[in-house]
GUDREN-906718 format. One record per residue: residue number from 1; residue in one letter; x, y, z of N, C-alpha, C in turn. Coordinates in steps of 0.05 Angstrom, whole numbers, padded with zeros to 5 digits. Layout:
   num   residuo   n_east   n_north     n_up   ca_east   ca_north    ca_up   c_east   c_north     c_up
   NUM         A        X         Y        Z         X          Y        Z        X         Y        Z
...
END
This chain:
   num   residuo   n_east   n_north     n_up   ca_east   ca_north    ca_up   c_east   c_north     c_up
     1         X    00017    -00024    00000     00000      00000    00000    00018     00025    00000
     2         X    00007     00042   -00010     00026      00056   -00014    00017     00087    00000
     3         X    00034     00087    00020     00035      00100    00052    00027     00134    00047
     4         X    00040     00137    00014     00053      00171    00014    00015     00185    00011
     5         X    00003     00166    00006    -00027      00176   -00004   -00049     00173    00016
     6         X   -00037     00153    00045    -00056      00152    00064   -00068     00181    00077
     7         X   -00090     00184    00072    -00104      00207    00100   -00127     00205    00111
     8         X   -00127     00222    00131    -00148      00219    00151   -00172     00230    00146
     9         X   -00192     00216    00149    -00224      00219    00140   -00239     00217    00154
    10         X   -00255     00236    00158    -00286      00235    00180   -00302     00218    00168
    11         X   -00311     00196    00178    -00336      00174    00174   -00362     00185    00188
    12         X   -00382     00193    00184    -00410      00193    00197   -00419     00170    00195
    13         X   -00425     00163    00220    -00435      00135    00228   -00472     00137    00241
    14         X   -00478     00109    00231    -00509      00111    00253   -00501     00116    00269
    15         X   -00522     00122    00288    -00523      00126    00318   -00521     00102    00337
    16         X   -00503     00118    00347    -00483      00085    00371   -00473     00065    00357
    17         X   -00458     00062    00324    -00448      00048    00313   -00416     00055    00315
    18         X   -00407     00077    00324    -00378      00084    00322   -00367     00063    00328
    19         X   -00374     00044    00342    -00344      00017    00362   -00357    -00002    00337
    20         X   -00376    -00003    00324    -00393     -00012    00296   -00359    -00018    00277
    21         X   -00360     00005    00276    -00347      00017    00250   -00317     00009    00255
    22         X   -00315     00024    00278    -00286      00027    00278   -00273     00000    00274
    23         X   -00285    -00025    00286    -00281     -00050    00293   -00289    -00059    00265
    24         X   -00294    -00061    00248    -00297     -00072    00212   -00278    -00057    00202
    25         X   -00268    -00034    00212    -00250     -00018    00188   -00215    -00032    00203
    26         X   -00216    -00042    00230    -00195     -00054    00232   -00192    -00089    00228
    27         X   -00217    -00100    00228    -00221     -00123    00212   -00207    -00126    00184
    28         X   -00220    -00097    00165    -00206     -00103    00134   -00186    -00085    00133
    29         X   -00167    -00084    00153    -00139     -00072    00146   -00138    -00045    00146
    30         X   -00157    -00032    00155    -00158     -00004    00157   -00150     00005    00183
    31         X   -00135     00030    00185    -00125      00044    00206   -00148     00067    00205
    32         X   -00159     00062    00233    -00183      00076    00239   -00175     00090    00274
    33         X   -00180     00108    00277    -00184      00121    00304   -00212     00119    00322
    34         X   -00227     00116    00346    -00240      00125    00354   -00239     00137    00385
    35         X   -00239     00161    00390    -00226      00180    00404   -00256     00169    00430
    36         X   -00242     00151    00456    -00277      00152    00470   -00257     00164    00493
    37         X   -00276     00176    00510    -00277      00187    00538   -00284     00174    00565
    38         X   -00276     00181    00589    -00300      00158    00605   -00306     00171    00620
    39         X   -00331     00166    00624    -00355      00181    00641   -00380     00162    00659
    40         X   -00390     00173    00675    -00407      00164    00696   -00431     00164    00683
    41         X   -00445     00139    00686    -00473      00134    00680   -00490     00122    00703
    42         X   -00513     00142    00702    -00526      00128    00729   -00548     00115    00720
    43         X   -00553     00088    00725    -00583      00072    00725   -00596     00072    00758
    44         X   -00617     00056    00745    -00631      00063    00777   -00622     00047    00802
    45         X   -00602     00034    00794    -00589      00009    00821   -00563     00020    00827
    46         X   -00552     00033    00800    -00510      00028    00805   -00513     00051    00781
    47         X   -00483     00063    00798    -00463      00083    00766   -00454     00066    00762
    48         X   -00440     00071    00738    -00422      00056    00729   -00396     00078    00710
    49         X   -00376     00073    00703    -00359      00082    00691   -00360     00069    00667
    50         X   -00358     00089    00642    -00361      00072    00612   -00353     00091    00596
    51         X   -00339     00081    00571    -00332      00099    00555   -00341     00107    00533
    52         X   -00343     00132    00525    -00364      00144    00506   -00355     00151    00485
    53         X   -00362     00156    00461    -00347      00172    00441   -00339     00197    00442
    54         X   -00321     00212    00450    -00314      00236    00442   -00329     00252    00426
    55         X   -00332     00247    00404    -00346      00253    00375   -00367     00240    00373
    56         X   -00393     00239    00385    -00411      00218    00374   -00421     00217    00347
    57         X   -00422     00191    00334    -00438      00191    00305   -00400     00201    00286
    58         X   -00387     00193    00296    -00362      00203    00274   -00335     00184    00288
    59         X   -00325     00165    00265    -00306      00150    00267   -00290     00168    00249
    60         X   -00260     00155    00252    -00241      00178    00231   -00225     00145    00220
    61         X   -00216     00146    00191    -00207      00115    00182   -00187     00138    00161
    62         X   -00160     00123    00165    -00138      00131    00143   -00132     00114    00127
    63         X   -00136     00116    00103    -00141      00114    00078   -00132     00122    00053
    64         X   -00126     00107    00028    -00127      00119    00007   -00151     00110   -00009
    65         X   -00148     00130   -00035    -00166      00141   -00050   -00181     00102   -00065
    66         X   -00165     00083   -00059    -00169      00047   -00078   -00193     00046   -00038
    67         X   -00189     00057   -00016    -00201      00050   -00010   -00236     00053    00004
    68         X   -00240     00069   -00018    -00263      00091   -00006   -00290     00065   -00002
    69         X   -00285     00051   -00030    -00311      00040   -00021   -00310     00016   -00014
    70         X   -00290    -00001    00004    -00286     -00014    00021   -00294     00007    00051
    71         X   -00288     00030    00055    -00294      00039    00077   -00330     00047    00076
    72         X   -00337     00055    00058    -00362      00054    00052   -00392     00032    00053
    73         X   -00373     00009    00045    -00385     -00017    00052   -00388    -00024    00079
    74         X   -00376    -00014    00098    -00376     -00030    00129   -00405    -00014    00136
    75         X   -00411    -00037    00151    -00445     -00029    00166   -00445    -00007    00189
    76         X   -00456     00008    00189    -00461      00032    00201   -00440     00055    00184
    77         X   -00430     00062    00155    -00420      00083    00164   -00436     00082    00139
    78         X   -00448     00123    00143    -00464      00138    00132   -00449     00155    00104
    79         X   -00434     00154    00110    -00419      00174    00089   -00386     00185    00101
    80         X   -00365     00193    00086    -00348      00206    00082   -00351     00228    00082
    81         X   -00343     00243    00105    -00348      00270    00106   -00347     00298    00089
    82         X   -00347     00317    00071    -00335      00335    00062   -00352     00353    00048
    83         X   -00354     00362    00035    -00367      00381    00020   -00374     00381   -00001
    84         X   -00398     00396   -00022    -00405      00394   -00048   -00396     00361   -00053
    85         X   -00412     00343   -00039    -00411      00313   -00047   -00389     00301   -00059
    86         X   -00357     00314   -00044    -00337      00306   -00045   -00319     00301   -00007
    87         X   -00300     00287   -00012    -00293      00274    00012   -00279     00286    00017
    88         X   -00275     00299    00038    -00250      00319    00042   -00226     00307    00073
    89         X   -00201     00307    00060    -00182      00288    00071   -00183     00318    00108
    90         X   -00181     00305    00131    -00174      00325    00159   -00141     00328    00148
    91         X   -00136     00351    00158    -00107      00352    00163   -00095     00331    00181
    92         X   -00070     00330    00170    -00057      00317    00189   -00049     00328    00223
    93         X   -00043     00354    00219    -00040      00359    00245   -00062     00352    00266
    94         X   -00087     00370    00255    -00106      00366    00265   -00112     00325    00280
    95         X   -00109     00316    00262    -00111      00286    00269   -00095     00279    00293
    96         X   -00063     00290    00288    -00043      00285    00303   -00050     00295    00346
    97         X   -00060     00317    00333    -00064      00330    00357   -00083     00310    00374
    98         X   -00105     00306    00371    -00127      00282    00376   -00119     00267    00385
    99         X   -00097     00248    00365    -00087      00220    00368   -00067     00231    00397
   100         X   -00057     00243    00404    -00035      00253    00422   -00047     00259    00447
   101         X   -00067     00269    00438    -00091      00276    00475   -00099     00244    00487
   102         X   -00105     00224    00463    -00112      00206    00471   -00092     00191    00480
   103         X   -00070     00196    00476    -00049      00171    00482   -00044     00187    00516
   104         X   -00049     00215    00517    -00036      00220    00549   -00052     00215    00562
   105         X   -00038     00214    00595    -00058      00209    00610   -00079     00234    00629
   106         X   -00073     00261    00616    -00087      00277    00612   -00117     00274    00615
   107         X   -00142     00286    00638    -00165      00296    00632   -00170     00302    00613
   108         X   -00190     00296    00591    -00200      00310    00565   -00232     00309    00558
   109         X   -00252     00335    00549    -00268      00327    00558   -00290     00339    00516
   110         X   -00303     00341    00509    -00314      00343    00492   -00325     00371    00500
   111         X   -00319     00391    00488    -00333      00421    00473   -00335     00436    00463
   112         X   -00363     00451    00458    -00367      00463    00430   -00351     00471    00419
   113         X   -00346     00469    00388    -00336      00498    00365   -00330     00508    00373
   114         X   -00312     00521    00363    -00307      00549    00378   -00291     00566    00349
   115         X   -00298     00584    00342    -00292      00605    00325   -00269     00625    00336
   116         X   -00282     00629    00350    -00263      00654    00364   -00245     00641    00390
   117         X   -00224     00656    00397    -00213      00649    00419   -00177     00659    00407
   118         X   -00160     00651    00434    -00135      00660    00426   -00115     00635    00412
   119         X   -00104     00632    00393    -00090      00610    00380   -00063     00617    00399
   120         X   -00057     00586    00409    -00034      00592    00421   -00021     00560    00423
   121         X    00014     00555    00410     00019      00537    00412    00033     00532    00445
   122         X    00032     00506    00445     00050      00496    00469    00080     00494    00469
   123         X    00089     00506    00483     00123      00510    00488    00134     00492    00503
   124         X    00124     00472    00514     00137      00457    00537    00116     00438    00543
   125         X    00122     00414    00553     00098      00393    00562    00100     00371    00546
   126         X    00080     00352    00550     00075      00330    00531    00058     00346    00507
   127         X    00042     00358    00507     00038      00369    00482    00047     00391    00463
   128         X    00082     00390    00469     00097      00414    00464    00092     00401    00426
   129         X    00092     00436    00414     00087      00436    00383    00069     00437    00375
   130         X    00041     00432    00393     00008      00426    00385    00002     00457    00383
   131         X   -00018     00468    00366    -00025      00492    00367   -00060     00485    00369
   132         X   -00065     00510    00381    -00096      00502    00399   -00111     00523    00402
   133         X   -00133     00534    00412    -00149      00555    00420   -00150     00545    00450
   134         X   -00140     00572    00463    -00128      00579    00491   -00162     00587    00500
   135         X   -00172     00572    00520    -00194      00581    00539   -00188     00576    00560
   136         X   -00202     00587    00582    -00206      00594    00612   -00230     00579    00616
   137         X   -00236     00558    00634    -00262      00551    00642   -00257     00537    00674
   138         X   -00271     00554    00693    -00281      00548    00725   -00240     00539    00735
   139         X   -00231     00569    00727    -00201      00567    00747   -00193     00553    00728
   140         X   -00195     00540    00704    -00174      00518    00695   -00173     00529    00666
   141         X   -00140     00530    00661    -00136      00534    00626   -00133     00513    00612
   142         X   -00141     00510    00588    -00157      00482    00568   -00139     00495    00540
   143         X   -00134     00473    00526    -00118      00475    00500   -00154     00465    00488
   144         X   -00161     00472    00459    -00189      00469    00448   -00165     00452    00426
   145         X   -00174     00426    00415    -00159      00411    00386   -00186     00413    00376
   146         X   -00191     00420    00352    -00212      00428    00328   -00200     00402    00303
   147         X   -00223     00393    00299    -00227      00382    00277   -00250     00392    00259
   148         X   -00246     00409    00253    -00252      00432    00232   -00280     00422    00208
   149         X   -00272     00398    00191    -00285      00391    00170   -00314     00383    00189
   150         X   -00314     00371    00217    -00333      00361    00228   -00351     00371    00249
   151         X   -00326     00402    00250    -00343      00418    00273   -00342     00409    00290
   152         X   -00318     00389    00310    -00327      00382    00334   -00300     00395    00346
   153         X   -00303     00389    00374    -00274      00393    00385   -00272     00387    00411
   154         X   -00250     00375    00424    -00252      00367    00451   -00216     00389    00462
   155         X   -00224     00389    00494    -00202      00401    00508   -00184     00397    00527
   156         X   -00161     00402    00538    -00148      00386    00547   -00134     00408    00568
   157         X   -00131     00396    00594    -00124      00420    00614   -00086     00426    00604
   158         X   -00095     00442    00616    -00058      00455    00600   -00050     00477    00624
   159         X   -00022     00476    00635    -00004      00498    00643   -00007     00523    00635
   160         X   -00025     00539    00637    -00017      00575    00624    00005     00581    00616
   161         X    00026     00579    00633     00052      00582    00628    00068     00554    00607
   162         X    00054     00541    00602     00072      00521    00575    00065     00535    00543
   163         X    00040     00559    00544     00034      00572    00515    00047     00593    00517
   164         X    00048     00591    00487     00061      00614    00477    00032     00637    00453
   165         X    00029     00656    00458     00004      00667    00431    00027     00655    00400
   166         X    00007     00653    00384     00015      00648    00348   -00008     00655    00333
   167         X    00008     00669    00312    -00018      00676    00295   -00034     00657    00287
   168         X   -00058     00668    00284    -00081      00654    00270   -00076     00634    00260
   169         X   -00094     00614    00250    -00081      00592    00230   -00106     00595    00213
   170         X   -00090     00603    00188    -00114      00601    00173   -00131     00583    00161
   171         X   -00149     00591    00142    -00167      00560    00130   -00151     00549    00107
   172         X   -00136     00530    00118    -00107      00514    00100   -00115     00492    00089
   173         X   -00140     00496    00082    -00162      00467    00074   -00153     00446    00052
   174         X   -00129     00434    00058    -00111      00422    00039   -00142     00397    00026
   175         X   -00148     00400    00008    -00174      00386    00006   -00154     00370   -00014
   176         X   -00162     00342   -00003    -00152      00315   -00019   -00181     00299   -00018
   177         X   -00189     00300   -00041    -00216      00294   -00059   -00213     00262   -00058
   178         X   -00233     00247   -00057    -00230      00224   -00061   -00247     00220   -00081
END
């Protein structure tokens, strides 16, 4: 396979099929992500601790272009994400950043979009190099990672003092069409 053409792709999945998906796309050889969280669920006897999707209704599978409709065929996924009824590849960074929250052992929690805010990379830490939108929420500063094509974004507590401000990042929408 030939590595130089693999990228990362938003899958919309049915509802509550993400561990669906993700689990067929690593069945047929696909390198797939699914970013889950863990959180408290209460029934009427016992909580319990269980892990959720990050992103609900959205698996991410890296891919080339020979394998769209092998990824298309697996049960529960809805479509390839992108625009004007073309598939639009996530950045890599963007992916990278995600895949890197998930591997620490870092608090991380799922929230809104965010448009506005201050872009600021990390200078020091385990997520030194990541660039992020700098928020303040209840005493605690949060790095925002945006996955852009899908509108979602989750955050990750961060040092004040490990950012640095950086300009803007613009819309660098390297679109690789499938």
């Amino acid at each position: 396979m030939d590595r130089l053409n693999l990228r990362w792709y938003a899958l919309r999945t049915r509802s509550r099929a993400e561990r669906v998906v993700r689990d067929q796309l690593t069945s047929r050889g696909i390198e797939s992500c699914l970013p889950l969280l863990k959180r408290v669920s209460q029934w009427k006897d016992r909580r319990k601790l269980i892990q959720w999707p990050l992103f609900p209704g959205y698996c991410f599978a890296r891919i080339t272009l020979d394998q769209k409709l092998l990824v298309l065929q697996a049960h529960g996924v809805v479509q390839i994400v992108g625009s004007s009824n073309r598939s639009e590849a996530i950045p890599e960074e963007e992916m990278r950043a995600i895949i890197e929250m998930m591997r620490s052992a870092s608090h991380f929690e799922q929230v809104p979009y965010l448009e506005e805010g201050a872009w600021v990379e990390v200078v020091r830490g385990p997520f030194q190099g990541i660039r992020g939108k700098f928020v303040r929420r209840a005493n605690q500063c949060r790095l925002v990672l945006s996955v852009s094509l899908i509108r979602q974004a989750a955050a990750v507590e961060i040092n004040a003092a490990d950012v640095m401000g950086v300009a803007p990042v613009m819309a660098q929408r390297s679109v690789h069409s499938l």
